[in-house]
VEXVOMI-178750 format. One line per field, with one value per residue (C-alpha): residue number from 0; residue in three letters; x, y, z. Coordinates in nm, 4 decimals, always signed. Layout:
N
n <- [NUM ...] $
res <- [ALA ...] $
u <- [X ...] $
v <- [Y ...] $
w <- [Z ...] $
// end
This chain:
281
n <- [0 1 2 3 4 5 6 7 8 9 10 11 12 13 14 15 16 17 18 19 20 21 22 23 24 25 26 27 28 29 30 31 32 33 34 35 36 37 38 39 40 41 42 43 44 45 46 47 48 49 50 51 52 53 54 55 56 57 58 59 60 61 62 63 64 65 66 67 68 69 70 71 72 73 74 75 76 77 78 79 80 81 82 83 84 85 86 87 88 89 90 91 92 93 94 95 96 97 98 99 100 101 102 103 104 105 106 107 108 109 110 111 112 113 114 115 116 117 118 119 120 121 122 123 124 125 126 127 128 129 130 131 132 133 134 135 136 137 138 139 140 141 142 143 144 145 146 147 148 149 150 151 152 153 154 155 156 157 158 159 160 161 162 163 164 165 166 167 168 169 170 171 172 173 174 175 176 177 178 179 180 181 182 183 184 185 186 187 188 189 190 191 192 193 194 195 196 197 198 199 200 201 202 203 204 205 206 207 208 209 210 211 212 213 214 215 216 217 218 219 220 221 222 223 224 225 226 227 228 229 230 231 232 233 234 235 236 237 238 239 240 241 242 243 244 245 246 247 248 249 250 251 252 253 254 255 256 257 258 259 260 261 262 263 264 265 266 267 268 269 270 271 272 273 274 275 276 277 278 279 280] $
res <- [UNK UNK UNK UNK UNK UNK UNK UNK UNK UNK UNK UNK UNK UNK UNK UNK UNK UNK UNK UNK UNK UNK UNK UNK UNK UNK UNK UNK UNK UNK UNK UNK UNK UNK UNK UNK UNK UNK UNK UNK UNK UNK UNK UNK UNK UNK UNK UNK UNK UNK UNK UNK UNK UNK UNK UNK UNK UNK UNK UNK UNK UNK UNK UNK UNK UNK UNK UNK UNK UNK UNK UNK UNK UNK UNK UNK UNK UNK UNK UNK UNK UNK UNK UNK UNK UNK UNK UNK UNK UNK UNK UNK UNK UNK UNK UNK UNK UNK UNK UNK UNK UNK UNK UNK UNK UNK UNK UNK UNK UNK UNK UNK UNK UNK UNK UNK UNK UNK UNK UNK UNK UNK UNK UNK UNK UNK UNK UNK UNK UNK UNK UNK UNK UNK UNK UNK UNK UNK UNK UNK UNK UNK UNK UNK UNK UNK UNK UNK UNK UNK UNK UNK UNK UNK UNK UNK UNK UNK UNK UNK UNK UNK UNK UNK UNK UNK UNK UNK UNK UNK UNK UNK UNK UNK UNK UNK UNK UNK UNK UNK UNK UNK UNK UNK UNK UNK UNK UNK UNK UNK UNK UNK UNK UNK UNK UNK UNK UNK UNK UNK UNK UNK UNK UNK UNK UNK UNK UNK UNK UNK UNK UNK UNK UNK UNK UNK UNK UNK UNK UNK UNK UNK UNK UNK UNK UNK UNK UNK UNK UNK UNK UNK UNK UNK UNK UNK UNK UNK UNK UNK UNK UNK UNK UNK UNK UNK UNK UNK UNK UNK UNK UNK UNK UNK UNK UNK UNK UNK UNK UNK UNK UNK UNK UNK UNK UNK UNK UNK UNK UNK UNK UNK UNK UNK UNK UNK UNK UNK UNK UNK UNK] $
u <- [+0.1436 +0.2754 +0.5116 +0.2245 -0.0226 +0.2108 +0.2894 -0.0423 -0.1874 +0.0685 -0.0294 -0.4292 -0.3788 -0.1303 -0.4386 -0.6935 -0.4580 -0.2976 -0.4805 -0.6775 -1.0219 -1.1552 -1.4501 -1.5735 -1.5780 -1.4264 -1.3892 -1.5542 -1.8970 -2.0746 -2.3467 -2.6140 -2.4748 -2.2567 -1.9067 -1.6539 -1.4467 -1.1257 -0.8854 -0.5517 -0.1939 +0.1073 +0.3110 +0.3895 +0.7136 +0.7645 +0.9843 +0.8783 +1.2263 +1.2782 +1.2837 +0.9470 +0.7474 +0.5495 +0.3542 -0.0329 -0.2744 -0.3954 -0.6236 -0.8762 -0.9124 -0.7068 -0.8674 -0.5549 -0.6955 -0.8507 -0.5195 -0.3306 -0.5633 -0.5041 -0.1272 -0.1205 -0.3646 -0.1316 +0.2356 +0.1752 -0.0506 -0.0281 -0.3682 -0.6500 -0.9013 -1.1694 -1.3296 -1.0931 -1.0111 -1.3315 -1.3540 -1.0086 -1.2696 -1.1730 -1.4021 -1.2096 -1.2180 -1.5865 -1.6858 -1.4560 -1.5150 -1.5642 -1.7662 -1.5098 -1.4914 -1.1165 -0.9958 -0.8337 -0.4558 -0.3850 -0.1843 -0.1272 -0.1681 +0.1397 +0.3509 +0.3106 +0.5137 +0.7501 +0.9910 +1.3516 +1.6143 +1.7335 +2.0632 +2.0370 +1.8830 +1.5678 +1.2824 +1.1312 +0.7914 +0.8469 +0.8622 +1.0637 +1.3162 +1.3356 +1.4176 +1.6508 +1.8770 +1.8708 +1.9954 +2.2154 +2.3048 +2.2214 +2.4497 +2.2139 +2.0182 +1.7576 +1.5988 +1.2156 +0.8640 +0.6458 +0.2050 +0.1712 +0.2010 +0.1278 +0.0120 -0.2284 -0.4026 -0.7105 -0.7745 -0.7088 -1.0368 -0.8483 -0.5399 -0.2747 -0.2533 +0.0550 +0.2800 +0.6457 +0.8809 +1.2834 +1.4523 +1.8054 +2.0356 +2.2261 +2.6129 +2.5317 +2.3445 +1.9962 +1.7159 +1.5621 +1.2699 +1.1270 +0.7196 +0.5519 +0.1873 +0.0299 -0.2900 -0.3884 -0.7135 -0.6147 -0.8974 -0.9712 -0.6677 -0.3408 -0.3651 -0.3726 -0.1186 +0.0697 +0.0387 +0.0371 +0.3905 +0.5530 +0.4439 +0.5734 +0.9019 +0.9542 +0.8326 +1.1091 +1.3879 +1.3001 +1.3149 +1.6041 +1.8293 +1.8677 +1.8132 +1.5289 +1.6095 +1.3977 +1.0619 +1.0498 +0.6620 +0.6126 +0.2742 +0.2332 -0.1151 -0.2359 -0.5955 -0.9161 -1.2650 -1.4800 -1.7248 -1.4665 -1.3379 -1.4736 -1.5328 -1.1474 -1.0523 -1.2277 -1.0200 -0.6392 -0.7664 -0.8918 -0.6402 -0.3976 -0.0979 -0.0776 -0.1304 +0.1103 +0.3062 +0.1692 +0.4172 +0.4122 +0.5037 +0.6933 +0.6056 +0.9125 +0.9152 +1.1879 +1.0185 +0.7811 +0.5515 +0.4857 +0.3593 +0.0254 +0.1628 -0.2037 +0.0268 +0.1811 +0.0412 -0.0195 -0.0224 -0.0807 -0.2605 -0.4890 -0.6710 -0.9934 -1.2310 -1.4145 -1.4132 -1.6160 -1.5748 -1.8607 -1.6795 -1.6464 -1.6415] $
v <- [+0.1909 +0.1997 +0.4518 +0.4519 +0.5897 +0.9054 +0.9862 +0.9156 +1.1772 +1.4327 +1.4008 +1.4294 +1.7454 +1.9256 +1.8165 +2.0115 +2.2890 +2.3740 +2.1963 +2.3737 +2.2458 +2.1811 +2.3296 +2.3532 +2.0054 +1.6890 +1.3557 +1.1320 +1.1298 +0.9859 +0.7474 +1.0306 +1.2035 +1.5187 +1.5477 +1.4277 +1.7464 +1.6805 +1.9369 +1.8290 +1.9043 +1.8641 +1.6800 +1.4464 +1.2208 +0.9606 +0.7603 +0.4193 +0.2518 -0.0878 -0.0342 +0.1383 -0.2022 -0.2819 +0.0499 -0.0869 +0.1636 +0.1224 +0.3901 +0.1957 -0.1495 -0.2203 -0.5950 -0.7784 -1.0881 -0.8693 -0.6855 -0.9204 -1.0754 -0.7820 -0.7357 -1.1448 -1.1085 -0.7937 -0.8995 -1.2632 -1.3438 -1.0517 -1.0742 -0.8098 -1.0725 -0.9276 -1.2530 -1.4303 -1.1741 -1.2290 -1.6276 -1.5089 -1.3271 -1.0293 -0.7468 -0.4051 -0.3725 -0.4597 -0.0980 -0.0496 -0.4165 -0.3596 -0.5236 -0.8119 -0.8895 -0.7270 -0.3814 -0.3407 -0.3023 -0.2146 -0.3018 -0.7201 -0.6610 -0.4498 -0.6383 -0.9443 -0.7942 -0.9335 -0.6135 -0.7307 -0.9513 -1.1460 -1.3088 -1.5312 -1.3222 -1.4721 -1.2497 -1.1303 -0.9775 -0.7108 -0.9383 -1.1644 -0.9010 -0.7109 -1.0763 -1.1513 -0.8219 -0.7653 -1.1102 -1.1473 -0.6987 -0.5433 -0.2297 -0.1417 +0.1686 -0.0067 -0.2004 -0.0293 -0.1511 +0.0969 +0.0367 +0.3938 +0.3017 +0.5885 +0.3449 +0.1277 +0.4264 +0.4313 +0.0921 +0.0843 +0.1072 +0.2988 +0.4615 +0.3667 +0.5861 +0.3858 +0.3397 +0.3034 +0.1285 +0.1711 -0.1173 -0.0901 -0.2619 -0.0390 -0.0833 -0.2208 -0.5036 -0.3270 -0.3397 +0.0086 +0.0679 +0.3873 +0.3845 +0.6684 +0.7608 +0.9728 +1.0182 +0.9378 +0.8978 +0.9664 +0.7875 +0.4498 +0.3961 +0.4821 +0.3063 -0.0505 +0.0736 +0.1620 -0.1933 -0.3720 -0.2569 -0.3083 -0.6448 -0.6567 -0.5049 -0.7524 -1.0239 -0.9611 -0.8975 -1.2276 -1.4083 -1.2221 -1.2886 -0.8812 -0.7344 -0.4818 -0.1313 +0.1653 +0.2247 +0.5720 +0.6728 +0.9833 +1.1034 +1.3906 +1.4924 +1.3571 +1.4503 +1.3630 +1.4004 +1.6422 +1.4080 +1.2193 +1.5079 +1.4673 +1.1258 +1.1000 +1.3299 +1.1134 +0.8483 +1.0051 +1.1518 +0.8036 +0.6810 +0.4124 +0.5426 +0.2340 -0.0490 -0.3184 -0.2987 -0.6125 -0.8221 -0.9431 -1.3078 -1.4473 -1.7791 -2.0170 -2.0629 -1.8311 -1.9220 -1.6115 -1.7286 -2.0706 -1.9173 -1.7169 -1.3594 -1.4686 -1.7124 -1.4006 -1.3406 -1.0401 -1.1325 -0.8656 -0.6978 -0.4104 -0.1307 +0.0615 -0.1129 +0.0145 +0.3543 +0.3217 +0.5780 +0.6672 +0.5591 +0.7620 +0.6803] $
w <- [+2.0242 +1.7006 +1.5311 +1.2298 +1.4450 +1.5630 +1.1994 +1.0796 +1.3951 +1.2722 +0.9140 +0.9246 +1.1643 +0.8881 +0.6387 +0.8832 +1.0024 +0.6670 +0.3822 +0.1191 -0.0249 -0.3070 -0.5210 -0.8802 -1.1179 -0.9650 -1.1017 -0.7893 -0.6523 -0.3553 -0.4135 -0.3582 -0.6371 -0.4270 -0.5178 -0.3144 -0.2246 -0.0446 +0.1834 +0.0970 +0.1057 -0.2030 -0.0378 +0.2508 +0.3088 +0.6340 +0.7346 +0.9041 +1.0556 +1.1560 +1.5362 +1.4843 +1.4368 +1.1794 +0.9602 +1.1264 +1.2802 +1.6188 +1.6269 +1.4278 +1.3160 +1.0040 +0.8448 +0.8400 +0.6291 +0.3472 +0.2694 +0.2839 +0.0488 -0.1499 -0.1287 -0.2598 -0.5286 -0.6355 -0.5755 -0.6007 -0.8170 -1.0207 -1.1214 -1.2461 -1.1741 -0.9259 -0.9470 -0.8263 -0.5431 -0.4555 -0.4289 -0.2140 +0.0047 -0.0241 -0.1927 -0.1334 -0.5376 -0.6159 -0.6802 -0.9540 -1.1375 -1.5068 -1.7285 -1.7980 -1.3622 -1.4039 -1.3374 -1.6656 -1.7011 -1.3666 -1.0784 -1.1057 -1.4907 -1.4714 -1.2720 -1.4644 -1.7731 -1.8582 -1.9543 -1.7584 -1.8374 -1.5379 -1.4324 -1.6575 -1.9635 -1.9547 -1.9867 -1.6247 -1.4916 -1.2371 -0.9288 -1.0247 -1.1530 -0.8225 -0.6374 -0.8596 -0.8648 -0.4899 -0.4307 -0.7356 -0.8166 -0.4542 -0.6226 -0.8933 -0.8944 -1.1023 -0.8965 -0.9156 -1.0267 -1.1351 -1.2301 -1.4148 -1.7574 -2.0090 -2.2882 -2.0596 -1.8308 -2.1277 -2.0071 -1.6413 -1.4069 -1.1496 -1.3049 -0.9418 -0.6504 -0.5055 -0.8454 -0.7725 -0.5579 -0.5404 -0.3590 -0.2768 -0.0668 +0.1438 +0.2030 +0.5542 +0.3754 +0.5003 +0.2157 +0.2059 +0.0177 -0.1270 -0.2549 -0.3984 -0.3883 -0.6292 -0.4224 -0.0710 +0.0807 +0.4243 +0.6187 +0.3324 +0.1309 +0.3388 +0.6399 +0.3959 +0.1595 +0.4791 +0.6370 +0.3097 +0.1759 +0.5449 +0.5055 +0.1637 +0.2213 +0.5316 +0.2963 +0.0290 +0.2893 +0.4221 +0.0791 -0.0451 +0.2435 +0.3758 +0.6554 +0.6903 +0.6596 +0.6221 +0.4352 +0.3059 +0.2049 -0.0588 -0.1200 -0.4123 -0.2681 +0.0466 +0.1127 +0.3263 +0.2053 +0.3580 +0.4429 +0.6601 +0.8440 +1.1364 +1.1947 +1.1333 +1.3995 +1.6832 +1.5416 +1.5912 +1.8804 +2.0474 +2.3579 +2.1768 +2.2747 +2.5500 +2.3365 +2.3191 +1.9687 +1.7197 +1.5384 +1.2278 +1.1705 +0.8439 +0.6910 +0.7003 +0.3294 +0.0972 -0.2046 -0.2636 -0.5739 -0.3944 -0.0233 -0.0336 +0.1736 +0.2877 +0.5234 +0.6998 +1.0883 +1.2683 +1.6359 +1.9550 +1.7298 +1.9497 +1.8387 +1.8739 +1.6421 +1.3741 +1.1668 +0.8704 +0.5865 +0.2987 -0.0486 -0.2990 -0.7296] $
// end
């Protein structure tokens, strides 16, 4: 089993046990028109360590090949570009497409600025500014990225539920990692953004030369919808506390913008199959 999948059992049963739900006027809907009402709680904090394996559910089938799709089209690519996400084969962002096949200034739009000065004073986006300090500055305190841009959130087709990251290399020479979450859709969105930033945060270690230290998750409101409630509880409660623990395997290459994260392997990877959840808009 996986340490994600005991954190992730504990979490959805503090939703149930001590959440509260919604009611009155909500911004998403279901397809049929309802409201999505959520029970939620205001806020959740884990810790996923390196001796705990990589952050991927067993308890249902996470689709390795679309998020990392995803997580390239994001960190690598830093592109806004559904279309070409979608020639990627990966369509996780179809339903919020806008008129001009992007998603506005969000996530890969943001990353792409160019708002650091590097090593060498030469103007950085926000990748290439993280790589640079931790291998070059591992003592700065200023080593974040951060998608929530005040000026840009008119124009975004999602405004981000995962916003932030603080890397910091630890005396030990350990790269820790903080990310906060805004909003978490317990049963859809987590489990990737869980998966996708261990992968990520292994990924950079890797390339930067550190050793992997901790991954510290904050979520501000961590909710399920109401319509997933039970469906979700057969899932924690399903018998994947046996399974072998998957590994994730690095590609060789230490140059990060040159080697699709697509290249990354998840072998041993056993779980329970399929849960699918109703979206919501």
């Amino acid at each position: 089993m996986t340490q994600a999948d005991v954190i992730y059992q504990d979490l959805i049963q503090k939703i149930i046990e001590e959440g509260l739900d919604q009611s009155g006027s909500i911004r998403p809907h279901y397809s049929d028109g309802e409201p999505a009402y959520t029970r939620s709680i205001p806020h959740f904090h884990c810790v996923f360590k390196p001796e705990d394996g990589l952050p991927i559910l067993q308890s249902k089938r996470i689709a390795v090949k679309t998020f990392l799709r995803e997580l390239d089209w994001i960190w690598r690519l830093q592109s806004n570009d559904v279309h070409q996400l979608q020639k990627m084969g990966c369509q996780v962002w179809n339903e919020w497409q806008l008129a001009d096949g992007t998603i506005g200034k969000a996530y890969g739009y943001q990353l792409a600025k160019k708002c650091h000065q590097g090593t060498d004073k030469a103007p950085m986006n926000q990748v290439a500014f993280i790589l640079d300090q931790i291998q070059h500055h591992p003592n700065s305190r200023r080593i974040m990225t951060s998608l929530y841009d005040v000026d840009d959130l008119a124009e975004m087709a999602l405004e981000p539920c995962v916003f932030l990251t603080h890397w910091q290399v630890s005396p030990d020479g350990k790269l820790q990692l903080n990310v906060v979450q805004r909003s978490a859709d317990c049963a859809l969105g987590l489990p990737s953004n869980w998966f996708e930033y261990g992968v990520l945060h292994r990924r950079v270690a890797q390339v930067t030369g550190r050793d992997l230290g901790d991954l510290h998750w904050t979520i501000f409101n961590a909710h399920i919808y109401l319509r997933h409630m039970d469906q979700l509880q057969e899932q924690v409660q399903g018998h994947w506390q046996n399974l072998p623990q998957p590994e994730l395997v690095l590609p060789s290459s230490l140059d990060f913008f040159e080697t699709p994260l697509t290249d990354c392997q998840v072998i041993n990877y056993h779980h329970l199959g399929n849960f699918n959840y109703e979206i919501s808009i």
